[in-house]
C-alpha positions in Angstrom: 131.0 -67.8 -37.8 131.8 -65.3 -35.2 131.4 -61.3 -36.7 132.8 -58.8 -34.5 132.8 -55.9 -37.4 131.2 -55.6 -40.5 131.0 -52.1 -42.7 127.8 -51.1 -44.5 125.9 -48.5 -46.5 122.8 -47.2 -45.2 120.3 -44.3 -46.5 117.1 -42.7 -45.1 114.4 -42.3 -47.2 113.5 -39.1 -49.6 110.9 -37.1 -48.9 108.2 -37.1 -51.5 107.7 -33.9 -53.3 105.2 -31.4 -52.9 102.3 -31.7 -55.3 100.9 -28.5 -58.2 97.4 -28.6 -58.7 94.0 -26.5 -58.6 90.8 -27.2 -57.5 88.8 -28.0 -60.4 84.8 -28.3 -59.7 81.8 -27.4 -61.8 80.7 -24.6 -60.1 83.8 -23.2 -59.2 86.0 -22.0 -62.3 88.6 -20.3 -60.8 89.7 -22.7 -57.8 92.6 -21.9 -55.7 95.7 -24.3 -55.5 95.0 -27.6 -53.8 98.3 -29.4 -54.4 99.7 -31.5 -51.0 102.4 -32.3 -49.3 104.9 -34.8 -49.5 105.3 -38.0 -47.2 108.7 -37.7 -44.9 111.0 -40.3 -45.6 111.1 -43.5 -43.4 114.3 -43.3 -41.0 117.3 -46.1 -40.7 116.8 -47.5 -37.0 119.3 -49.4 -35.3 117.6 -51.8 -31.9 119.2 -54.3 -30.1 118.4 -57.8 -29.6 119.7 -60.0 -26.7 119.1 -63.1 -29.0 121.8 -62.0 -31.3 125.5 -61.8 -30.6 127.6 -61.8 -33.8 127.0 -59.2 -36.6 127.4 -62.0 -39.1 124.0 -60.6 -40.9 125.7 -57.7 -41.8 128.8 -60.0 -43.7 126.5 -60.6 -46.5 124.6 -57.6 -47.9 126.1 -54.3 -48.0 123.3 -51.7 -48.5 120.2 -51.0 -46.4 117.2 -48.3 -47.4 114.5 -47.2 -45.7 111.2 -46.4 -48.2 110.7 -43.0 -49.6 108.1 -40.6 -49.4 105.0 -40.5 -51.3 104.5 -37.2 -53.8 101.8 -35.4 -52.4 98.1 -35.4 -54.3 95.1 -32.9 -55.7 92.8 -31.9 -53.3 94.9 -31.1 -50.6 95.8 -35.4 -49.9 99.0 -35.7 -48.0 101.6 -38.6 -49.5 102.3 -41.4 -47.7 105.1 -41.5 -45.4 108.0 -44.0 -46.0 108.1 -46.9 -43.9 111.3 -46.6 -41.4 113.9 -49.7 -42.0 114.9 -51.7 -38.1 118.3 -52.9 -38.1 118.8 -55.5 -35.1 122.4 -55.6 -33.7 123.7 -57.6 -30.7 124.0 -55.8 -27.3 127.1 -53.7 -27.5 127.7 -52.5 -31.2 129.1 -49.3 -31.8 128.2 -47.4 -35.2 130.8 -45.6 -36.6 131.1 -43.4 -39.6 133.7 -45.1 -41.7 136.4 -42.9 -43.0 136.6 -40.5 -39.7 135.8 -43.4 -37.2 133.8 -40.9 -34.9 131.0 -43.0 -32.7 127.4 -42.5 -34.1 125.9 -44.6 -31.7 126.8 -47.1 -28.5 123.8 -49.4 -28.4 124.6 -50.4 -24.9 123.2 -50.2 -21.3 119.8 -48.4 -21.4 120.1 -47.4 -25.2 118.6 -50.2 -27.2 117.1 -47.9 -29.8 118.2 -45.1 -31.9 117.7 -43.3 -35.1 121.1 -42.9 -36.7 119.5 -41.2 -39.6 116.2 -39.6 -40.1 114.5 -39.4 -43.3 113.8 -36.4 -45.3 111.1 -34.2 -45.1 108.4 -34.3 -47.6 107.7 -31.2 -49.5 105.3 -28.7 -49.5 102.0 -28.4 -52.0 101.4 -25.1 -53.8 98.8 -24.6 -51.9 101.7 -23.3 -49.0 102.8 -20.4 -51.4 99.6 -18.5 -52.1 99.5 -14.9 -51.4 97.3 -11.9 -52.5 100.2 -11.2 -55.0 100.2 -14.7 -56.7 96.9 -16.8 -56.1 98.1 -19.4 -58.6 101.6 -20.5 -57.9 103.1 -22.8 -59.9 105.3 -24.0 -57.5 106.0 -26.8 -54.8 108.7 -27.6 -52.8 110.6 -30.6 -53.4 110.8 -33.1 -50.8 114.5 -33.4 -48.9 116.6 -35.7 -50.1 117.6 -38.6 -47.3 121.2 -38.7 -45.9 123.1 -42.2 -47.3 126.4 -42.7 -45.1 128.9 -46.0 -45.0 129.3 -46.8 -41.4 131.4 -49.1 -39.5 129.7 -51.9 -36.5 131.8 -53.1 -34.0 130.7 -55.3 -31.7 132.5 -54.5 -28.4 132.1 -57.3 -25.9 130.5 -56.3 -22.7 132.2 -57.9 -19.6 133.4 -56.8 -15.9 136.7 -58.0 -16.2 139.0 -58.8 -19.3 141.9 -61.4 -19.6 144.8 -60.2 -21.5 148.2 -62.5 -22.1 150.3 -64.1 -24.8 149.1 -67.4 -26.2 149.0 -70.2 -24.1 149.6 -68.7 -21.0 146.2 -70.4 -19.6 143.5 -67.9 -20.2 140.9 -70.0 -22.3 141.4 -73.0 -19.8 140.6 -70.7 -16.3 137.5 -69.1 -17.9 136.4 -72.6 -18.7 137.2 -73.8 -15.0 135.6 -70.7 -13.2 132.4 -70.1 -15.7 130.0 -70.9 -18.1 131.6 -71.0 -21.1 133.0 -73.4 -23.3 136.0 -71.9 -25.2 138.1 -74.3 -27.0 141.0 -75.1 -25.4 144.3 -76.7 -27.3 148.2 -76.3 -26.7 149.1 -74.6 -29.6 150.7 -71.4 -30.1 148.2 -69.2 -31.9 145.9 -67.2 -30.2 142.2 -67.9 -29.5 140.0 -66.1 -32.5 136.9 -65.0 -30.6 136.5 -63.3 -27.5 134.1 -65.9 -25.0 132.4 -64.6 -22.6 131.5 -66.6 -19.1 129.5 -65.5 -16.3 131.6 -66.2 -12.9 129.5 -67.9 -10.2 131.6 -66.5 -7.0 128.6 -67.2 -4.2 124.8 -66.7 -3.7 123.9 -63.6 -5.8 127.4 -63.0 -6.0 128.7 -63.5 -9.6 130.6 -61.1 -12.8 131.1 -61.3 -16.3 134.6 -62.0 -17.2 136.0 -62.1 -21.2 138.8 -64.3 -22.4 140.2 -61.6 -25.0 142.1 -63.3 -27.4 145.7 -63.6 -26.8 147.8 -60.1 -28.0 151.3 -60.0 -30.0 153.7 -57.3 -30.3 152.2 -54.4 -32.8 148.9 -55.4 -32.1 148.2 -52.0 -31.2 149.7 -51.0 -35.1 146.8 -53.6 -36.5 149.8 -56.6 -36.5 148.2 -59.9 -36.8 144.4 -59.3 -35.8 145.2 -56.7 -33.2 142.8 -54.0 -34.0 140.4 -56.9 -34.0 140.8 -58.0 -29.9 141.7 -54.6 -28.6 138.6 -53.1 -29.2 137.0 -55.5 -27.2 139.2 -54.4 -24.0 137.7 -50.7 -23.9 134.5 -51.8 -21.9 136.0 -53.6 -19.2 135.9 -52.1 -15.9 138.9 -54.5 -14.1 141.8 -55.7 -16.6 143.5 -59.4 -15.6 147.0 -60.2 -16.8 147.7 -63.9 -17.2 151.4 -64.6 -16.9 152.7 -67.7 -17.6 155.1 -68.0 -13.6 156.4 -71.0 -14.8 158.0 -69.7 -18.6 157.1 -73.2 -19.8 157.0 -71.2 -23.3 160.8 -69.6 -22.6 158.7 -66.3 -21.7 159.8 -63.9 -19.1 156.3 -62.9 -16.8 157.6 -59.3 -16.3 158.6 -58.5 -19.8 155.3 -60.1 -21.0 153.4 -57.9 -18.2 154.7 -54.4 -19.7 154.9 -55.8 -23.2 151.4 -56.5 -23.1 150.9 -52.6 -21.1 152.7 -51.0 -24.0 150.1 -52.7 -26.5 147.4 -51.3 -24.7 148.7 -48.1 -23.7 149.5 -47.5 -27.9 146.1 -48.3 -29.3 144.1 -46.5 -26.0 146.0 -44.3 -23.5 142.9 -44.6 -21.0 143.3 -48.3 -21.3 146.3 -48.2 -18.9 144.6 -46.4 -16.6 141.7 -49.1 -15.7 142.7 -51.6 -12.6 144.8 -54.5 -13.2 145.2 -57.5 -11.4 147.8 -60.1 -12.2 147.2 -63.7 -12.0 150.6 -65.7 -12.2 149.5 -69.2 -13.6 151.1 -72.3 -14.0 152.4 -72.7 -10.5 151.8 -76.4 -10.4 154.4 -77.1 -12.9 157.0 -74.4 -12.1 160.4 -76.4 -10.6 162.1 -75.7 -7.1 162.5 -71.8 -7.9 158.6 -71.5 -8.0 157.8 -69.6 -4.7 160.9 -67.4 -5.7 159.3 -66.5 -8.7 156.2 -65.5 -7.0 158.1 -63.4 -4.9 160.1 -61.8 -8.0 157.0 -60.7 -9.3 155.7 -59.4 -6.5 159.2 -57.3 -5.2 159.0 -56.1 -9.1 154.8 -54.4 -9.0 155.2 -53.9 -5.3 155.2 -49.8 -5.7 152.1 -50.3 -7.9 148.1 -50.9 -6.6 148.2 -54.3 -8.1 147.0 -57.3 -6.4 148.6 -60.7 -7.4 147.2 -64.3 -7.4 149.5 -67.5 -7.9 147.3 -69.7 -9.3 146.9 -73.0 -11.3 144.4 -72.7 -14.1 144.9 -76.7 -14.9 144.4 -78.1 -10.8 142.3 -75.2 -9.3 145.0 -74.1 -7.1 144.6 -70.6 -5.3 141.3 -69.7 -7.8 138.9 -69.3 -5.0 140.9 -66.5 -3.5 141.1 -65.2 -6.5 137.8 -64.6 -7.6 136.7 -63.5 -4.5 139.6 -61.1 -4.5 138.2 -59.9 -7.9 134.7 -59.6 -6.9 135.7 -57.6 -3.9 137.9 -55.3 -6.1 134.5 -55.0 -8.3 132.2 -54.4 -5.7 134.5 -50.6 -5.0 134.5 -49.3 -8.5 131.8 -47.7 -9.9 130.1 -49.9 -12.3 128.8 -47.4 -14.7 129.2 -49.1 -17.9 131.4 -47.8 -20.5 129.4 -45.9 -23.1 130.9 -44.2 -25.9 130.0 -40.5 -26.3 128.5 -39.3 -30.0 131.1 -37.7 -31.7 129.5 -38.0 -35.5 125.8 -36.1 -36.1 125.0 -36.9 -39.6 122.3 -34.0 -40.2 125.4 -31.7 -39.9 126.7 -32.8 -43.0 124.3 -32.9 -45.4 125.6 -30.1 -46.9 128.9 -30.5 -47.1 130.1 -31.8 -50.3 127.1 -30.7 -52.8 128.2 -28.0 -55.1 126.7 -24.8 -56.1 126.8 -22.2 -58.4 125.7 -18.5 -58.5 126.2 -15.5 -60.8 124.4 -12.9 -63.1 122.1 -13.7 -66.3 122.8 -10.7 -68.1 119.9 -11.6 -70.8 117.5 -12.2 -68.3 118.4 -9.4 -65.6 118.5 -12.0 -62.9 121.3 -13.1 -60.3 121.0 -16.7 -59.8 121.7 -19.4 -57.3 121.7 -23.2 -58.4 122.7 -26.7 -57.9 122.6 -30.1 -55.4 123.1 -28.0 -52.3 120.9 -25.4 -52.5 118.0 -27.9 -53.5 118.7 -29.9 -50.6 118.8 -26.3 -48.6 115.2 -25.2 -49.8 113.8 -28.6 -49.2 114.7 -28.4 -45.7 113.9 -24.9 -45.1 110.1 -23.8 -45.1 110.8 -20.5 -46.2 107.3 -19.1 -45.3 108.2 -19.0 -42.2 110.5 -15.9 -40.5 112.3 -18.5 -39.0 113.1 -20.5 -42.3 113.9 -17.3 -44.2 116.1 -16.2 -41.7 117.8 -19.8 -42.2 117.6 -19.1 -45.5 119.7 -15.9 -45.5 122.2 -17.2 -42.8 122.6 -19.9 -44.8 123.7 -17.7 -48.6 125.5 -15.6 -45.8 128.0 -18.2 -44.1 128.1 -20.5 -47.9 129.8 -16.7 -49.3 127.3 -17.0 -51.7 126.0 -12.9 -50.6 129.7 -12.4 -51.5 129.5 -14.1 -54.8 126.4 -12.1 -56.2 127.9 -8.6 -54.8 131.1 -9.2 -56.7 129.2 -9.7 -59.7 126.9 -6.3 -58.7 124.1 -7.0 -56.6 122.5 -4.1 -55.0 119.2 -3.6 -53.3 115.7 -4.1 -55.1 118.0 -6.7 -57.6 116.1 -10.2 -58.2 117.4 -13.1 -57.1 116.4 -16.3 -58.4 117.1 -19.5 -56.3 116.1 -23.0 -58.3 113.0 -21.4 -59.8 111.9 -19.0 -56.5 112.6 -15.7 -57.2 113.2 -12.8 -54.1 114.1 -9.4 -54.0 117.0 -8.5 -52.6 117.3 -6.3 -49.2 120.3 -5.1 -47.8 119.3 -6.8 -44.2 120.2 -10.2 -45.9 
């Protein structure tokens, strides 16, 4: 069964936490802290494979992990990292997050790897938060939680030049006549369901991948029928071929069906309009007397637009030499850059964004306080010995209003601060 989308949940692993202990040997009583560090969490990896080209795998399990971190050990031993999990995926998926629909990641052209999301950090062992002041702490940093996300793959065909038409104007039957493929071909009409793909043999070295995309209807563009489904595999193509049927053996009139078909593509992608377009009028070997006058009525009607036209017969052969070489030629002066889809999704930016938090005063205990999911997963990213990560650290309680918070409630300089179990003093330079 042919997959062309398929929506899935993936996480990164956690990072294991840091580890509280002392060293503990005969002769030495009173040994420091010895606790290590966490193991990072393995990543969710996405890789192509040229062997695959449907993203039926993804049809039947929905959730994909990569391994945690280990906890750190005593005397110093770092936890084992997580192993990262490889997700395979034909040549041409796009990851998407799924309720915004931003792009993630194009696995296409040169990128057959990414890391779509990394795992989390492990923590830090006690032994990090010594100081002359406290040569015991009691304290390690938990490891940073990983970043689960449902995502949308679309598999978006990769071809030179698309066909686009009604049903059963011809397309299936000239990509089986000028290529490789094999799409099944019948009178009915319904559309094709899956795009085919067929590489196009024009002479020595001289060839171009061309897509039959499965034949549109009006509101495709609004999702009617499976639009959605075959207009996403137009976006790639660099050259766009309208099929008409010239001899309206189906009561259908060419023109109409040319900026019917336009319109569709226009709705769902404005830059789809803008691509080349050739237009191939088939069926000339069964069109009556009027035939050559037809021809000639489609030609008067684009003759103000840069679009080449081919009379052709998709069932004989007639007039499909000239027009794959006319194609090839077109291909050979556009820029064949392959369409790659920009990221417009970065996971790690929203790690934060929905975990609550609280913060106010402890009158008992004469401590202002800062808790919850967010700030946990703050402190476990932030290594707070650092000036770097304490500036972080205050940007962060600056830009979350959570400075704003604790002054409403009284803060003032030289006032303790307690965030999940670390405790600071306050400085008005925060």
């Amino acid at each position: 069964m042919f997959a062309d989308r398929a929506k899935i949940i993936i996480k990164s692993g956690d990072g294991g936490d840091g580890h509280v202990s002392f060293r503990r040997e005969k002769y030495v009583p009173n040994g420091g802290p010895d606790g290590g560090d966490g193991g990072d969490g393995g990543d969710v990896v996405f890789v192509t494979d040229e062997g695959l080209n449907t993203l039926t795998d993804y049809r039947h399990r929905r959730k994909f992990a990569a391994e945690n971190g280990k906890e750190g050990e005593k005397q110093n031993r770092h936890g084992k990292s997580g192993a990262d999990i490889v997700l395979k995926v034909p040549p041409g998926t796009v990851i998407k997050e799924a309720s915004s629909g931003q792009v993630i990641a194009d696995l296409s052209g040169d990128n057959n790897r990414q890391v779509v999301l990394e795992g989390g950090k492990g923590g830090l062992g006690n032994q990090h938060f010594a100081t002359s002041r406290m040569q015991a702490p009691r304290y390690a940093k938990p490891g940073t939680p990983g970043i689960e996300l449902e995502v949308q793959l679309e598999l978006k065909v990769i071809a030179d030049v698309g066909l686009v038409g009604y049903p059963n104007v011809g397309k299936s039957t000239l990509l089986s006549n000028v290529s490789n493929a094999n799409p099944k071909i019948a009178n009915y009409h319904f559309t094709t369901l899956d795009p085919n793909l067929g590489v196009v043999e024009v002479g020595e070295g001289q060839s171009f991948v061309m897509a039959d995309i499965p034949g549109l209807i009006e509101g495709a563009s609004e999702g009617v029928g499976l639009g959605f489904d075959f207009l996403r595999h137009i976006e790639r193509t660099r050259l766009i071929i309208h099929i008409l049927d010239a001899s309206g053996s189906e009561g259908r009139d060419p023109i109409e069906d040319f900026y019917s078909i336009n319109h569709e593509l226009e709705s769902y992608n404005s830059d789809m309009v803008n691509k080349p377009q050739v237009i191939i009028a088939n069926k000339i070997d069964i069109i009556d007397d009027h035939g050559e006058e037809i021809v000639e009525k489609l030609k008067k009607e684009f003759s103000d637009r840069d679009v080449s036209i081919f009379p052709i017969s998709a069932a004989t052969g007639e007039g499909i030499r000239d027009m794959l070489f006319g194609v090839y030629n077109l291909l050979q002066k556009m820029d064949n850059t392959p369409v790659i889809f920009e990221q417009e999704y970065f996971p790690e930016d929203h790690v934060f964004e929905d975990d609550p938090f609280t913060a106010g005063y402890n009158k008992d205990e004469d401590v202002y306080f800062v808790e919850g999911p967010r700030i946990e997963k703050m402190l476990g990213y932030t290594h707070l010995e650092s000036e770097k990560g304490f500036l972080f650290f205050q940007r962060f309680m600056r830009e979350n209003g959570i400075l704003d918070i604790l002054m409403k409630e009284g803060l003032e300089e030289g006032d303790i601060v307690r965030v999940c179990g670390l405790e600071f003093e306050y400085l008005d330079d925060m």
